[in-house]
Backbone as a printed PyTorch tensor [residue, N CA C, xyz], in Angstrom:
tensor([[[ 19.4130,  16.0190, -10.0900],
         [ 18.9750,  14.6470, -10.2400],
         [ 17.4520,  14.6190, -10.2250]],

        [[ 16.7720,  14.1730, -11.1690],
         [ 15.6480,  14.0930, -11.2340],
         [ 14.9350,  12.6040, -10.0760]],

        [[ 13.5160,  12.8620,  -9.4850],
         [ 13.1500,  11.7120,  -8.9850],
         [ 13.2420,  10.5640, -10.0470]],

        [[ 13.3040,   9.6710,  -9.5450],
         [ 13.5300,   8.3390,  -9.7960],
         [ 14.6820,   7.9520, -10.8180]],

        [[ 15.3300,   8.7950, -10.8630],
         [ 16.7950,   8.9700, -11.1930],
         [ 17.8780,   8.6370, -10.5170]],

        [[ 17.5310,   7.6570,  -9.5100],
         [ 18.9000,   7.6410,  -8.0710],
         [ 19.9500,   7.0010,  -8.1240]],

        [[ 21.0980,   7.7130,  -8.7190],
         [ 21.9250,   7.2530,  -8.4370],
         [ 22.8200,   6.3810,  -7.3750]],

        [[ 23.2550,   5.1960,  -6.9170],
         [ 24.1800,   4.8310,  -5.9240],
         [ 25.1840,   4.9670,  -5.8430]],

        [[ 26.2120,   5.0210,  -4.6220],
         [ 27.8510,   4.9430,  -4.9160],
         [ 28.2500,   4.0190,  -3.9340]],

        [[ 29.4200,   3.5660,  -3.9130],
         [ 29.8620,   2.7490,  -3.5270],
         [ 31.0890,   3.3910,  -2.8630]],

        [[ 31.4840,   3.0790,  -1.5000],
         [ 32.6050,   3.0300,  -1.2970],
         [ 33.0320,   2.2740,  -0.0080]],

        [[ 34.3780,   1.3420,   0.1080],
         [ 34.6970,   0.3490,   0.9290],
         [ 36.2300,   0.7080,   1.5990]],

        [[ 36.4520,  -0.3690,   2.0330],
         [ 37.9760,   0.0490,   3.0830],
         [ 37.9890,  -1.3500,   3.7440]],

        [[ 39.0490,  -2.1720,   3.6610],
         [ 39.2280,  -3.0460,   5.1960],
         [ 40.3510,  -2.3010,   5.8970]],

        [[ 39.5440,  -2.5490,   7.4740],
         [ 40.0330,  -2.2180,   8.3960],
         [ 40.9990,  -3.3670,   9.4850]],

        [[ 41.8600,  -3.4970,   9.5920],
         [ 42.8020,  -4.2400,  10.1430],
         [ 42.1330,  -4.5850,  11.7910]],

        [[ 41.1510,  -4.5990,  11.8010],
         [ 40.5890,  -4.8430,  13.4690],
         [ 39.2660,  -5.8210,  13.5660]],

        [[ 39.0290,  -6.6040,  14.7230],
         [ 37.5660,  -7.4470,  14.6070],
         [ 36.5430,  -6.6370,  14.6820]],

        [[ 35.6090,  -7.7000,  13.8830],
         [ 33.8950,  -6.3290,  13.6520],
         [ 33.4760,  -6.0820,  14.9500]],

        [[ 33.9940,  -6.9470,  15.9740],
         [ 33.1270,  -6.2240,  16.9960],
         [ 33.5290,  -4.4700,  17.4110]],

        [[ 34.9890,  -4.3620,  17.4860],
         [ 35.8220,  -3.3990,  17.7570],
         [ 34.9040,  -2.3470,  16.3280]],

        [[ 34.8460,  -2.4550,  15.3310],
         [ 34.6240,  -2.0000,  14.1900],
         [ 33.3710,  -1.2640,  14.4940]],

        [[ 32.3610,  -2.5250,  14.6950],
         [ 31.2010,  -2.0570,  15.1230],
         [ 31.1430,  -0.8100,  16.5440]],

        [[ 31.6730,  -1.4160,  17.4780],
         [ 31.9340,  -0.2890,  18.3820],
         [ 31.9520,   0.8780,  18.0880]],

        [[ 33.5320,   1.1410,  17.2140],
         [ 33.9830,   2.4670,  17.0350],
         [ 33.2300,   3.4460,  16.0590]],

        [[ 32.2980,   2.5180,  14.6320],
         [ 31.5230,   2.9820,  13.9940],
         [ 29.8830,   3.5880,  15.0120]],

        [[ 29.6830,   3.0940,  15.8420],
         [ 28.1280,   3.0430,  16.5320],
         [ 27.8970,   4.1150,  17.7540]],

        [[ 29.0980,   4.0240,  18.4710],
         [ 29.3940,   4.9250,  19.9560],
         [ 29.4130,   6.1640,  19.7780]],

        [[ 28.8120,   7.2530,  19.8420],
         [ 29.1630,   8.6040,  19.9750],
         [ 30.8050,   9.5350,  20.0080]],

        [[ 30.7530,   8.4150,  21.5550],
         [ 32.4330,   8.9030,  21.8640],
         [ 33.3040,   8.6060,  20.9830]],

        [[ 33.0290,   8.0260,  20.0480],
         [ 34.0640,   7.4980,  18.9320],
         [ 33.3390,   7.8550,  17.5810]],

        [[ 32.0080,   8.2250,  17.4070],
         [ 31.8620,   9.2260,  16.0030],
         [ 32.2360,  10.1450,  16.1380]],

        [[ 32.5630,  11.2020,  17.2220],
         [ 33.1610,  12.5810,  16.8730],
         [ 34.9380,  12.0840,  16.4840]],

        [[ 34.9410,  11.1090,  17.3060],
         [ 36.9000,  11.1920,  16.4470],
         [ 37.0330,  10.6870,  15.0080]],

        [[ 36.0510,  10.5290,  14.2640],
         [ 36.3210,  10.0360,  12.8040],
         [ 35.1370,  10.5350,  11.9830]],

        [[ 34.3530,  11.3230,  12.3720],
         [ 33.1820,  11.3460,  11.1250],
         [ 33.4520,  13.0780,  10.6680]],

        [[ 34.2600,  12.8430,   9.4120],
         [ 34.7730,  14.5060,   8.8680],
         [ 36.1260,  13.9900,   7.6700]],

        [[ 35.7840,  14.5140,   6.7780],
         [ 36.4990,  14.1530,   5.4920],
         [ 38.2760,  14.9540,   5.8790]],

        [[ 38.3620,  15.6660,   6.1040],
         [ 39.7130,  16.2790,   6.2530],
         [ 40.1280,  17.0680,   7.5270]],

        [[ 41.1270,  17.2050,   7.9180],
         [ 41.4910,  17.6210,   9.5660],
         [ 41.4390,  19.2550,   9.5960]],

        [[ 40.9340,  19.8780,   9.0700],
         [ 40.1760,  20.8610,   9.0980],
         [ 39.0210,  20.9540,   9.4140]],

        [[ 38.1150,  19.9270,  10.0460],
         [ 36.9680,  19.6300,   9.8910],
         [ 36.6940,  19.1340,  11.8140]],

        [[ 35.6510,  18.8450,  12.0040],
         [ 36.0130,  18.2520,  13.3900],
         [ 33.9960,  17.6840,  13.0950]],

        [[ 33.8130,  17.0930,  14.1350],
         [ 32.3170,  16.7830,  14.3860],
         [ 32.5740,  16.6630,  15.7290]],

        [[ 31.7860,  17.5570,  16.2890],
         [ 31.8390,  17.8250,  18.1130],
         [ 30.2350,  17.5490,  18.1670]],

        [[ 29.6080,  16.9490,  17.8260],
         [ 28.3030,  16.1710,  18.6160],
         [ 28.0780,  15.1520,  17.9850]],

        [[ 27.7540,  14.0470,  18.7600],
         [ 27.2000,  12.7060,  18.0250],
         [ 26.4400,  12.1310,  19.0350]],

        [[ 24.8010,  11.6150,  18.2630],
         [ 23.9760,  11.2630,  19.2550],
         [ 23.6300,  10.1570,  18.1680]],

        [[ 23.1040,   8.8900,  18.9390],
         [ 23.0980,   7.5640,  18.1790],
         [ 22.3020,   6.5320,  19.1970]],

        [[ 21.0820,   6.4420,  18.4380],
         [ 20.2780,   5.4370,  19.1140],
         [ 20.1770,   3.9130,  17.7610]],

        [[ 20.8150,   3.0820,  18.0140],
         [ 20.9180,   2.5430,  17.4840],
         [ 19.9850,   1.0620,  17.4340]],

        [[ 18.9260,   1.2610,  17.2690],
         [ 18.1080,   0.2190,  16.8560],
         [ 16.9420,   0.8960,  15.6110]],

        [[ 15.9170,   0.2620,  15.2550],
         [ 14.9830,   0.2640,  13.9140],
         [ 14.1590,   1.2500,  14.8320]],

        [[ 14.1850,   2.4310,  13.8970],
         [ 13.3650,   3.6020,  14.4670],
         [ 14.3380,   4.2480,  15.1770]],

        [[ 15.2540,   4.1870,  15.6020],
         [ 16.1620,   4.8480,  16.3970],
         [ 16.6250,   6.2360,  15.4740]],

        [[ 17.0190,   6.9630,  16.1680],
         [ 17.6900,   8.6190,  15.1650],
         [ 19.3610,   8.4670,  15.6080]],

        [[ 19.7390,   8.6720,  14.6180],
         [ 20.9510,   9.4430,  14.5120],
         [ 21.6410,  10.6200,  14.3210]],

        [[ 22.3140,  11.5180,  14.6410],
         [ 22.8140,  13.2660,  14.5680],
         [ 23.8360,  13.2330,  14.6300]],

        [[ 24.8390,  13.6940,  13.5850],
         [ 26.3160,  13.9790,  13.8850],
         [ 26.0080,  15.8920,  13.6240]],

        [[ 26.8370,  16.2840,  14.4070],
         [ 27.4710,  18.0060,  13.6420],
         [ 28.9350,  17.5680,  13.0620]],

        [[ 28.8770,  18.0030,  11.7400],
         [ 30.3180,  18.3470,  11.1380],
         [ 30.5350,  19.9690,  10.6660]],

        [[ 31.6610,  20.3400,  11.4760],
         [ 32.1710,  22.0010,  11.2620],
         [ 33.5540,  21.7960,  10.8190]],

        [[ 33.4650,  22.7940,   9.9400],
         [ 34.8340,  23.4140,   9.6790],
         [ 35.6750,  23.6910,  10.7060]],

        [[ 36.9470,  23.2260,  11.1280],
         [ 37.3910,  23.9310,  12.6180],
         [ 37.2060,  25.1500,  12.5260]],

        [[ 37.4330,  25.7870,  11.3330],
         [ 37.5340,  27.7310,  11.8070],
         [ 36.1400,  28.4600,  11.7480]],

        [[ 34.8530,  27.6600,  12.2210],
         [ 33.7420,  27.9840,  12.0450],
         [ 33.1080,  28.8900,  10.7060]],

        [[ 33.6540,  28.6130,   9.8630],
         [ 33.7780,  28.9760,   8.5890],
         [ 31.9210,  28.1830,   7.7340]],

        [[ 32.0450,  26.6880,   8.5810],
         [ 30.6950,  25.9400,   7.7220],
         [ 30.5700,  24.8130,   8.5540]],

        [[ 29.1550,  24.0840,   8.3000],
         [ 28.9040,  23.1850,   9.5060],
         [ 27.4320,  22.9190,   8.8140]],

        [[ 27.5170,  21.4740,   9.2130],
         [ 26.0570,  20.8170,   8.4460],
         [ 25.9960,  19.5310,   9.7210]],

        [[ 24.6430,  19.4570,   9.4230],
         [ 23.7850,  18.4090,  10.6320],
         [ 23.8040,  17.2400,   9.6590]],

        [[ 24.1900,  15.8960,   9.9890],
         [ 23.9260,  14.4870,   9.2670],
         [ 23.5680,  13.1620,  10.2330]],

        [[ 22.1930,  13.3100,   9.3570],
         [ 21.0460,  12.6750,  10.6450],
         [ 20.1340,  11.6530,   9.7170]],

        [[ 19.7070,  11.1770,  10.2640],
         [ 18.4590,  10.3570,   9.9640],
         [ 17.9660,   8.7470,  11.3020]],

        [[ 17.2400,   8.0640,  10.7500],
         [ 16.4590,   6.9580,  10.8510],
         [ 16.5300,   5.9450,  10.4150]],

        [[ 16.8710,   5.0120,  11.8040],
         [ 17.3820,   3.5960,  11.0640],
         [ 16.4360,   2.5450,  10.4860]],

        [[ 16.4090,   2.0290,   9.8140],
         [ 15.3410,   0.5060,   9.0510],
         [ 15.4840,  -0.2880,   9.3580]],

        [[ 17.5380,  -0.8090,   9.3180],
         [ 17.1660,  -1.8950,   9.9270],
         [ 19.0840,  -2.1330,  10.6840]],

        [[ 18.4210,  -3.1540,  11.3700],
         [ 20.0220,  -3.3890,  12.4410],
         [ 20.3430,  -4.7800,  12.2710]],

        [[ 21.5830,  -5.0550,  12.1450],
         [ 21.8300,  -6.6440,  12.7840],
         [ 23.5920,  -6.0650,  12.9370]],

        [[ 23.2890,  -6.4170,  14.4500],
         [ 24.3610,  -6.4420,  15.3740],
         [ 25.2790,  -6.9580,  14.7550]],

        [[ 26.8940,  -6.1560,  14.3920],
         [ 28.2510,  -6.6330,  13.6770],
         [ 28.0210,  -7.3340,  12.1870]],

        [[ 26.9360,  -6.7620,  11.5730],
         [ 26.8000,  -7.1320,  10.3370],
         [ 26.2810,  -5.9410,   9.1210]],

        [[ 25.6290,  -5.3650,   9.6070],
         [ 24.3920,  -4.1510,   8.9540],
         [ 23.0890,  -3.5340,   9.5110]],

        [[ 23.9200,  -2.3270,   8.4770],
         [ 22.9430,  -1.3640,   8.9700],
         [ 22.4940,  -0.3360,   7.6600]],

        [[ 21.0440,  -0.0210,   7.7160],
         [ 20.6320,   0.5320,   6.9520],
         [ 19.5130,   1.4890,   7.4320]],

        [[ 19.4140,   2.8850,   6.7880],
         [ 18.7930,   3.7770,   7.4630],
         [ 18.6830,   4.8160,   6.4440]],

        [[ 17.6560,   5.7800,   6.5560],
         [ 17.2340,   6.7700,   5.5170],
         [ 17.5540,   7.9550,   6.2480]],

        [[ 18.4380,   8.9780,   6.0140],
         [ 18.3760,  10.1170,   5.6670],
         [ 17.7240,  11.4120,   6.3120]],

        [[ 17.9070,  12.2120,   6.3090],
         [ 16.9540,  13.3400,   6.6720],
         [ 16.2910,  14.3080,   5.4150]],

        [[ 16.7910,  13.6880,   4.2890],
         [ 16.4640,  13.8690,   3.0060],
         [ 15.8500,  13.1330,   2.3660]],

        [[ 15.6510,  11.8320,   3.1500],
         [ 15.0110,  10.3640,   1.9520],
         [ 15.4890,   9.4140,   1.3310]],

        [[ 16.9440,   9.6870,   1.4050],
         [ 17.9670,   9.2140,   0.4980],
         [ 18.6030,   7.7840,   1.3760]],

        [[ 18.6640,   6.9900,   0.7580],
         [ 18.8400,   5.4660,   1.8610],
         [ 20.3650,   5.0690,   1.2620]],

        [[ 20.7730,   4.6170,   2.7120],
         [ 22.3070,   4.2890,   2.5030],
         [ 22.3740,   2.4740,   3.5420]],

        [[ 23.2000,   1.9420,   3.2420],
         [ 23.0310,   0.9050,   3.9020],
         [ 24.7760,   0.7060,   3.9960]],

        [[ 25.0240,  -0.1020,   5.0560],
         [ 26.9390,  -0.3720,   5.7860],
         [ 26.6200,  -1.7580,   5.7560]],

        [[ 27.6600,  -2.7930,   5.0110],
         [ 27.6190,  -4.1980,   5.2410],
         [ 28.9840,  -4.2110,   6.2550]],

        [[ 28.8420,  -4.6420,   7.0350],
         [ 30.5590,  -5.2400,   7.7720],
         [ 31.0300,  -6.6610,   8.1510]],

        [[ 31.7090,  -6.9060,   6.9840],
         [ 32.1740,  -8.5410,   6.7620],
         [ 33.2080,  -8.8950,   7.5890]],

        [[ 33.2220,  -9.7910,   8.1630],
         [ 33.9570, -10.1850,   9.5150],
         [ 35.1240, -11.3160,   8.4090]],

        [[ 36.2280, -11.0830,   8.3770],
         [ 37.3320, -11.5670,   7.6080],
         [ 38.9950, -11.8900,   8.4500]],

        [[ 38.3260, -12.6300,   9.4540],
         [ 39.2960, -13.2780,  10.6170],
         [ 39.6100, -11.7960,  11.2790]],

        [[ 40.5020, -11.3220,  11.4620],
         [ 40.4690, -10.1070,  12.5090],
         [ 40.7760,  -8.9900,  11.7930]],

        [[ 40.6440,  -8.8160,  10.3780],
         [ 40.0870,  -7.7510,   9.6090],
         [ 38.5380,  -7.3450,   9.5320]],

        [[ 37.9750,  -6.4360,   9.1080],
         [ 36.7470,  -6.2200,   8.6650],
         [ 36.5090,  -5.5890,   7.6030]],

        [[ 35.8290,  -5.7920,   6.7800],
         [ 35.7250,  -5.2030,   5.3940],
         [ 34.1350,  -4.5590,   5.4720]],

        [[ 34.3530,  -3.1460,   5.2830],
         [ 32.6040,  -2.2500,   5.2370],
         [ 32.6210,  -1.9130,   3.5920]],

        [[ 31.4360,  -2.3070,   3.4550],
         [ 30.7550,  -1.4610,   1.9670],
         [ 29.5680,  -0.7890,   2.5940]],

        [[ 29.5920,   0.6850,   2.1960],
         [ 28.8710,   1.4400,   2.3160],
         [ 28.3680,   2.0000,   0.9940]],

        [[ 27.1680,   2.1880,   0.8370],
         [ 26.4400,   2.3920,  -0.5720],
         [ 25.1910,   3.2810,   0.0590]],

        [[ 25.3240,   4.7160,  -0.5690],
         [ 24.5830,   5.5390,  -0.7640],
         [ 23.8230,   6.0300,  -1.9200]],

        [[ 22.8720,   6.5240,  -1.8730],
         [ 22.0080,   7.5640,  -2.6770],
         [ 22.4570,   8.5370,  -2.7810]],

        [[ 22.7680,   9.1970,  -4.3110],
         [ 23.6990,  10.2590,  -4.4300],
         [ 22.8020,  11.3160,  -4.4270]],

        [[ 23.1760,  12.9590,  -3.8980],
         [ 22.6180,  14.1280,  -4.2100],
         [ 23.0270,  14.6670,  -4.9730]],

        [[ 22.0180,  15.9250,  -5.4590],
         [ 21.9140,  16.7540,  -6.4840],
         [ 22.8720,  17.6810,  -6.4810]],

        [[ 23.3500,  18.3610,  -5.6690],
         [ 23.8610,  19.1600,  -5.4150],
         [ 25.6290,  19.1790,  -6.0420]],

        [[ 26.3000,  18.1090,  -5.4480],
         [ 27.8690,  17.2180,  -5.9180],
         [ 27.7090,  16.9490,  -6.9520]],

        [[ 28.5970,  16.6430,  -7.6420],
         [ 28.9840,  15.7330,  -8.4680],
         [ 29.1320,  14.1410,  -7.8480]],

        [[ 29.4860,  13.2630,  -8.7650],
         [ 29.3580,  11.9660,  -7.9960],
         [ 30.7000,  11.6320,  -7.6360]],

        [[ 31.6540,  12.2970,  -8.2370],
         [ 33.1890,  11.9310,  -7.4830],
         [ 33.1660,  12.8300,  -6.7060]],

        [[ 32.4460,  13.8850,  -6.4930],
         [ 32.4340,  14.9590,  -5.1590],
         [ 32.2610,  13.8260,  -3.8610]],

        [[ 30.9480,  13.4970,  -4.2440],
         [ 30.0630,  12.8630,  -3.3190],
         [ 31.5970,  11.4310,  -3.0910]],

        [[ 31.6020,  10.9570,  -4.0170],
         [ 32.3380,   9.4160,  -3.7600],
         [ 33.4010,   9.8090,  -3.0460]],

        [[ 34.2800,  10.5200,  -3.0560],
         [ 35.7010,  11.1910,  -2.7700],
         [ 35.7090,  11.1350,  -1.1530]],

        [[ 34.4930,  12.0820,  -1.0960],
         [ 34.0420,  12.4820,   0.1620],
         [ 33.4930,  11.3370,   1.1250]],

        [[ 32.6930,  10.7790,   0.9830],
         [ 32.7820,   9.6900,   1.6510],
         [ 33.2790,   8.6150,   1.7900]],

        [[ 34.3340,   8.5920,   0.9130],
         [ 35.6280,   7.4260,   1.1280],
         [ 36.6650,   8.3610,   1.9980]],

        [[ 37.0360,   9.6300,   2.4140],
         [ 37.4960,  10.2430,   3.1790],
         [ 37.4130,  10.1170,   4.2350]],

        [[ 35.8000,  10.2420,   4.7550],
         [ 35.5210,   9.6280,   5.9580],
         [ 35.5810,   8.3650,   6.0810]],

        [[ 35.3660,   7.6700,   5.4070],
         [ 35.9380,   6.0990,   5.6350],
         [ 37.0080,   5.9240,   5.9660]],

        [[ 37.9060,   6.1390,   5.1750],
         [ 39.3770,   6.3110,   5.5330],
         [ 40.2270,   6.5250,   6.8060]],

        [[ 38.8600,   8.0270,   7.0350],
         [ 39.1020,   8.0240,   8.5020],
         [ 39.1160,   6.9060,   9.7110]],

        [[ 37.9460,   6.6040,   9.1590],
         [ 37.2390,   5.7230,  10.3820],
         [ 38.4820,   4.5780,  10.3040]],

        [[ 38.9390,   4.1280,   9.2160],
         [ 40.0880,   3.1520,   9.1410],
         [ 40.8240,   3.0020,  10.0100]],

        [[ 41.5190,   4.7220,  10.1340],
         [ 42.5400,   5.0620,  10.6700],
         [ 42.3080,   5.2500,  12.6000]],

        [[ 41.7000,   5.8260,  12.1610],
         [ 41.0280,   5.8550,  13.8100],
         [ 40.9150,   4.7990,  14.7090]],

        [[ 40.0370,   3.6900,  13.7510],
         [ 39.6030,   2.0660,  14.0300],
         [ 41.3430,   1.5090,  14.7820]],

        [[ 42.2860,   1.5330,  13.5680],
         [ 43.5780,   0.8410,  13.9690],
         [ 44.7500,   1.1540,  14.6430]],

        [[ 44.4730,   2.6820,  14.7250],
         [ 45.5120,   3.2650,  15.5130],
         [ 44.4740,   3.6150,  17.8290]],

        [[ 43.6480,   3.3610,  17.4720],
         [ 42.9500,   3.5410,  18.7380],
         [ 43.3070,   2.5690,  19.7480]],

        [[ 43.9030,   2.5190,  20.7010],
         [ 43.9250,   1.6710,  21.8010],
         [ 42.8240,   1.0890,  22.4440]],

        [[ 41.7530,   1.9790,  22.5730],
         [ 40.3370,   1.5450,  23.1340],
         [ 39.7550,   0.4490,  22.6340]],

        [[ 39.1440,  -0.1050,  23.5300],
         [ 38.3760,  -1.0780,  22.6340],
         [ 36.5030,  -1.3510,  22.9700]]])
């Protein structure tokens, strides 16, 4: 992908739970390692999350069989509590989460800056996976 070539993608999910719960389970540490990883081969055993403007974020995602493992981090821009969030990258690349409060559903659009590296249904696939997750996680979790 050439600069100023940036592609976006799009990908969404409603989740059967209120944004606050949503927001929770998306924001908390203790609850990004149980959902941030495209397939159950996969795990993310660290998540650190300061969540305000300027704040950093760090997940680890590994392969369970220590096979591969990548750091996904960056810096937030901007916050509003149970609504959005937007933050750049450790690459530059800016992604922003809307979460629409739809009586005791929630509906997230997440829209990223695509990399060079994927393809864009690589990239799209993949992060509707983890979405998916987070879905699943979100509605089957007792916690709140």
């Amino acid at each position: 992908m050439d600069t100023g070539d940036k592609v976006t993608i799009t990908v969404e999910t409603i989740v059967h739970a209120p944004v606050e719960k949503v927001w929770e389970f998306w924001t908390e540490p203790k609850h990004i390692t149980k959902w941030t990883f495209a397939s159950e081969d996969w795990h993310a055993p660290i998540a650190e999350n300061d969540v305000r403007v300027g704040g950093r974020f760090h997940t680890r995602m590994e392969a369970k069989d220590g096979s591969f493992g990548f750091d996904f981090g960056g810096v937030y821009d901007e916050i509003r509590i149970n609504e959005f969030i937007s933050y750049t990258l450790g690459d530059g690349r800016k992604v922003t989460i809307t979460f629409v409060s739809q009586e005791n559903d929630t509906k997230i659009i997440e829209v990223f800056e695509g990399e060079a590296t994927h393809s864009i249904e690589q990239q799209k696939a993949g992060w509707q996976a983890i979405l998916e997750n987070f879905k699943r996680y979100s509605e089957l979790s007792k916690e709140n």
